[in-house]
N, C-alpha and C positions, 0 to 999 in steps of 0.2 A: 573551655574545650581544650583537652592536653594531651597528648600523646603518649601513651607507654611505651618499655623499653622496645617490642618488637613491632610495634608501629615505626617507629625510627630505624629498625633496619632495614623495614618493609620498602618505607617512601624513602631513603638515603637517598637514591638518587635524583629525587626532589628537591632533598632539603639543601644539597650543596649547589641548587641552581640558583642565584640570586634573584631573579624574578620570581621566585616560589617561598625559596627558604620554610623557618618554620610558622612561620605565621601566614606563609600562603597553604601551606598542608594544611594548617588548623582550618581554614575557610573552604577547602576544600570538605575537609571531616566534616564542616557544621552543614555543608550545603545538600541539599535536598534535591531532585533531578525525578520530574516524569518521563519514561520513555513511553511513546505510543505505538505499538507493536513489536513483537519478540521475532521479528522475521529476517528477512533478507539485513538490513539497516540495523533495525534493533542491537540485532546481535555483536555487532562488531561495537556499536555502542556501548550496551549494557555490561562486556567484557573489561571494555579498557577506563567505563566510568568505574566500576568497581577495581580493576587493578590497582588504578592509582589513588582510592581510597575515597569515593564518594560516600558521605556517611548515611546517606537515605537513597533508596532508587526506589521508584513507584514502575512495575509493568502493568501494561493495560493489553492482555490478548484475551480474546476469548476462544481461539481455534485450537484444533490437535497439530500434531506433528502429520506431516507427510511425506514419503522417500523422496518425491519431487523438493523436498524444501531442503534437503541435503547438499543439494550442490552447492547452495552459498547462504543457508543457515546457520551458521557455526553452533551457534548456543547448544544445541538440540545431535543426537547420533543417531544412529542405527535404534539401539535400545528404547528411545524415544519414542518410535512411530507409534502413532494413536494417541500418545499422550498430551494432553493438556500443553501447550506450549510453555507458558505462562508456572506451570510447576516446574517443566523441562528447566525453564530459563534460572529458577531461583536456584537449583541445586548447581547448576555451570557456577552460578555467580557466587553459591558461599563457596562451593569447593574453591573456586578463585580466593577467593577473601571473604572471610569469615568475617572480617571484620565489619563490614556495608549491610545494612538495614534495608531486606528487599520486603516489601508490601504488594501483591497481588491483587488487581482488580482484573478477577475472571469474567468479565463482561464488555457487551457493543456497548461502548459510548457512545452515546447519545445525549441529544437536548434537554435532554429528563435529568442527567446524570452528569456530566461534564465539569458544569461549575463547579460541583460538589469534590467529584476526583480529584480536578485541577489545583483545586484553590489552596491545600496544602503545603504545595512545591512549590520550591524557587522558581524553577527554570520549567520549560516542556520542552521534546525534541521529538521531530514530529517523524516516527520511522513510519507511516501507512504507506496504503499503495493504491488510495482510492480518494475521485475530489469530494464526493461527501463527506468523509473524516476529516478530509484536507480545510479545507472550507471550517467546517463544525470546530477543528482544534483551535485555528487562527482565530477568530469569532470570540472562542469563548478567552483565549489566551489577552486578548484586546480588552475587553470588557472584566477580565481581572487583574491588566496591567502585568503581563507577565511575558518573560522573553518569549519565545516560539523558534525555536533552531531548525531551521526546514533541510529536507532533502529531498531529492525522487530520482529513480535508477529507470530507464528504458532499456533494456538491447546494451549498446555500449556507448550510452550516453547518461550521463547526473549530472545534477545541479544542487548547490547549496547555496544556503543565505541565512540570517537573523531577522525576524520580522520583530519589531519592537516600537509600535508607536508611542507609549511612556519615554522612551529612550532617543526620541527624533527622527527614528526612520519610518520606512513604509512601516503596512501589513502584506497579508500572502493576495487580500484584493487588490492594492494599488498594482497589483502584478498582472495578476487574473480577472480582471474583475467578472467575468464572466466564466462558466466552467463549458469545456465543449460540450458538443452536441453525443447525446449518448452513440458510443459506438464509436466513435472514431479514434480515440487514443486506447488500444489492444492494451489488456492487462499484460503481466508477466507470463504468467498463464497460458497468454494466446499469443504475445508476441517477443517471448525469452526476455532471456538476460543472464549475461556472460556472469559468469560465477562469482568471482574476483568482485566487478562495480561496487558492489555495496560494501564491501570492504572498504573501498577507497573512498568512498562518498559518506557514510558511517565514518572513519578518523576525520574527517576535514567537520564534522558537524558534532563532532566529540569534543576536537581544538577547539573549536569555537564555545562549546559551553566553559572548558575550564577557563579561557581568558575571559569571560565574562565573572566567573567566579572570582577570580584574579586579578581583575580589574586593570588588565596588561593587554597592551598589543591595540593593533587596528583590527575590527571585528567585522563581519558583512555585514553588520547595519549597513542598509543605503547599496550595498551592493548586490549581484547575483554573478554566485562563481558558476562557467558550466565548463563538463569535462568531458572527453572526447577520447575514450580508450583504444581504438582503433588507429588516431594519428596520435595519438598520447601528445594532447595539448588542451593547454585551460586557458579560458577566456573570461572576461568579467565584464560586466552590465553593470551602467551606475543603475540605481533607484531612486526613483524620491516618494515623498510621500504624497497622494493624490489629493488635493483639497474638497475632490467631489468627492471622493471614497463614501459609499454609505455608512461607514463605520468607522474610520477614524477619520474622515475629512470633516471640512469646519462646520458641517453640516449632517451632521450624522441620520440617516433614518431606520438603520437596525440599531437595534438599542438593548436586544435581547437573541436569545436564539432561537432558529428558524425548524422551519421540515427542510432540513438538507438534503434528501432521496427528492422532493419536488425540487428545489433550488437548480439539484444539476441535472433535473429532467427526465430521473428516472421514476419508476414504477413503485408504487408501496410493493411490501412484500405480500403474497395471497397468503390468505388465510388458513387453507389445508395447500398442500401439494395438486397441483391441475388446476387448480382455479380461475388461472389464465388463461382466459378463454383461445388465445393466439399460440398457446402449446397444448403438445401430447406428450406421454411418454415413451420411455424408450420400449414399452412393451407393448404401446400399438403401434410403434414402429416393426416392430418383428412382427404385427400379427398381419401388416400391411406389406409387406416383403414375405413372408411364409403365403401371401394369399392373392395372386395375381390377378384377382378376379372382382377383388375392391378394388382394381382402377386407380391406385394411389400411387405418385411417383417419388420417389426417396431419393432427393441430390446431398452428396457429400460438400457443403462447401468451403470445408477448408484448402488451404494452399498444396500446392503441388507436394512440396518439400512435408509436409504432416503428412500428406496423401502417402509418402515414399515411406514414413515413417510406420504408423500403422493405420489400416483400414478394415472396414467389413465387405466382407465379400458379396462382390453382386450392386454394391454401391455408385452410379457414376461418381464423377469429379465436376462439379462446376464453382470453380475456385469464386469467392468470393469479391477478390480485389478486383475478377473482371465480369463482375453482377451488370455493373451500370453500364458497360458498352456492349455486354450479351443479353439480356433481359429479353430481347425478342426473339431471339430465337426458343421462349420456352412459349407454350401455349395456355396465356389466358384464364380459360376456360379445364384447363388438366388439373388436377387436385395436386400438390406438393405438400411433402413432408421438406423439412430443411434441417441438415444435421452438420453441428460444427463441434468444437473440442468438447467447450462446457456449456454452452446453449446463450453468450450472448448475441455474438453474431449471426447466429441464425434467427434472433429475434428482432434485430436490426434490419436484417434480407428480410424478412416479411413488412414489417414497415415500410420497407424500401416499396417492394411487389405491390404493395395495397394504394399506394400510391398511383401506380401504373396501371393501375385495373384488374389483379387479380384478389380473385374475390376467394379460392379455396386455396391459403397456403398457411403453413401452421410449423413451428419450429419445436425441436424436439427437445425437449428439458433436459439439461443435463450433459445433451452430447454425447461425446466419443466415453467421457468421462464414466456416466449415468450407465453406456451401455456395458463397458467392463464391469462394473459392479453388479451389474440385477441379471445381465443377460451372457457374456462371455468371457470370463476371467482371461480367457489363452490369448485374446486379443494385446497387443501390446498399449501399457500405459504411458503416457507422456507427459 
């Protein structure tokens, strides 16, 4: 592996760092890198793994672009929306560097698929935003002995680490071993995230793949860095490796990969659209709001602050986060529709309600989301 004349002037300022020089360039050029998602993480990732000359980058999205993904998607512009992220991503990255070998895998990874993606690459680095993939990457990362560079961004909070049991540290189990209860950790989606974070939490999981390449520095094996944008302060967590761990402890009993979507409690996906018996859509929401006389009541339950941002008219507010100390004040026996941004939390409030004894209440597919698209563009998107 050699470098030509303008690879040399490209990484200069690599090669005169003595920790790098040119035989750490070379390891760099020969090193191969999965990123898993072209998003918020990704991007700041898959930018500076290719600046500095990674010779293979693997992306794994399967989504479009979205204007919402502009505020701190870099890879991806204007020009972009609707587009394949995942094509978005490979044009940013040769126009960057012509010289980095990017491979597209336009698909959900999954237990079907993973080994196969994964097993490739050196390194994986894990940009998602969800414990399913989270879980699924780690898992299969273990079982092909390969680093796992983690991240996750909330609001204005990230954490990073290296899961690497080959390497003497945890996995992303000995952390988690359990994933929450569906609904309770808000996606991006439903519960932001400051533009910038993934920036900052993206380079810190960047570092860490080249000093692995590199074979330099202390690495977060064994650790978990977390970051706090708001008091602009980092903290670290030792790790260790758990000896019960299902899967790298001395006692393994996953040994292969699972149904991730049951693992963390969620629902298969339905077969057509509606098949969920516990949703409607946003078009018998209108026909149930157009029609006073079906007896059906439509609460908005998102948060005040989304309330302020944009709503449908005619909709009350009963904010979600005070479901479980108001819940009696709704009646039992009244039929509800439940409508929130994109339809998980109102699918959560119905499980909550069904709990309690209501027996007619049904969550609206889709949300705020669903009904800009099929039913009123003029509404504001969030």
């Amino acid at each position: 592996m050699s470098l030509n004349n303008d690879e040399i002037r490209r990484y200069s300022r690599h090669l005169i760092l003595p920790e790098v020089g040119l035989a750490g360039q070379k390891k760099i050029k020969a090193a191969s890198v999965l990123c898993v998602g072209a998003g918020g993480l990704g991007s700041p990732i898959a930018m500076y793994l290719a600046a500095a000359g990674i010779g293979k980058l693997g992306i794994v999205d399967f989504d479009t672009v979205d204007y919402s993904n502009l505020q701190r998607q870099i890879l991806h512009t204007d020009a972009d929306v609707g587009r394949s992220k995942a094509k978005s991503a490979r044009e940013t990255i040769q126009a960057l560097n012509p010289h980095t070998e990017v491979v597209l895998h336009e698909t959900t990874i999954n237990s079907g698929n993973a080994l196969e993606i994964i097993a490739p690459y050196d390194i994986v680095v894990d940009g998602t935003d969800n414990f399913p993939t989270r879980y699924l990457t780690n898992d299969a990362c273990v079982l092909l002995k390969k680093p796992n560079v983690y991240g996750s961004i909330f609001r204005f909070e990230g954490q990073a680490s290296v899961f690497a049991p080959h390497l003497g540290g945890p996995c992303y189990r000995c952390l988690y071993p359990e994933p929450p209860p569906p609904g309770l950790v808000p996606s991006c989606a439903e519960g932001g995230v400051l533009g910038v974070l993934p920036g900052i939490i993206g380079c810190i999981q960047t570092t860490e793949i080249f000093k692995l390449i590199l074979g330099k520095g202390a690495s977060l094996i064994g650790r978990l860095l977390l970051f706090n944008a708001l008091d602009m302060k980092f903290r670290e967590l030792k790790l260790r490796r758990d000896p019960q761990c299902p899967l790298c402890g001395e006692h393994p009993t996953v040994t292969g990969l699972i149904d991730y979507h049951q693992f963390c409690g969620l629902p298969a996906a339905p077969a057509q659209p509606g098949d969920n018996p516990d949703e409607v859509t946003v078009q018998e929401m209108k026909q149930a709001l157009d029609d006073p006389q079906r007896n059906i009541k439509v609460l908005d339950i998102r948060e005040e602050f989304e309330y302020e941002i944009s709503k449908v008219n005619g909709l009350p507010l009963f904010p979600h986060s005070q479901l479980r100390q108001r819940f009696t004040e709704l009646d039992p026996n009244q039929q509800y529709y439940l409508f929130c941004k994109i339809g998980n939390r109102s699918l959560a409030a119905v499980e909550f309600l069904r709990e309690q004894g209501f027996k007619y209440v049904k969550s609206v597919k889709g949300g705020l989301d669903a009904w800009c698209e099929e039913i009123d563009a003029k509404v504001p998107r969030y």
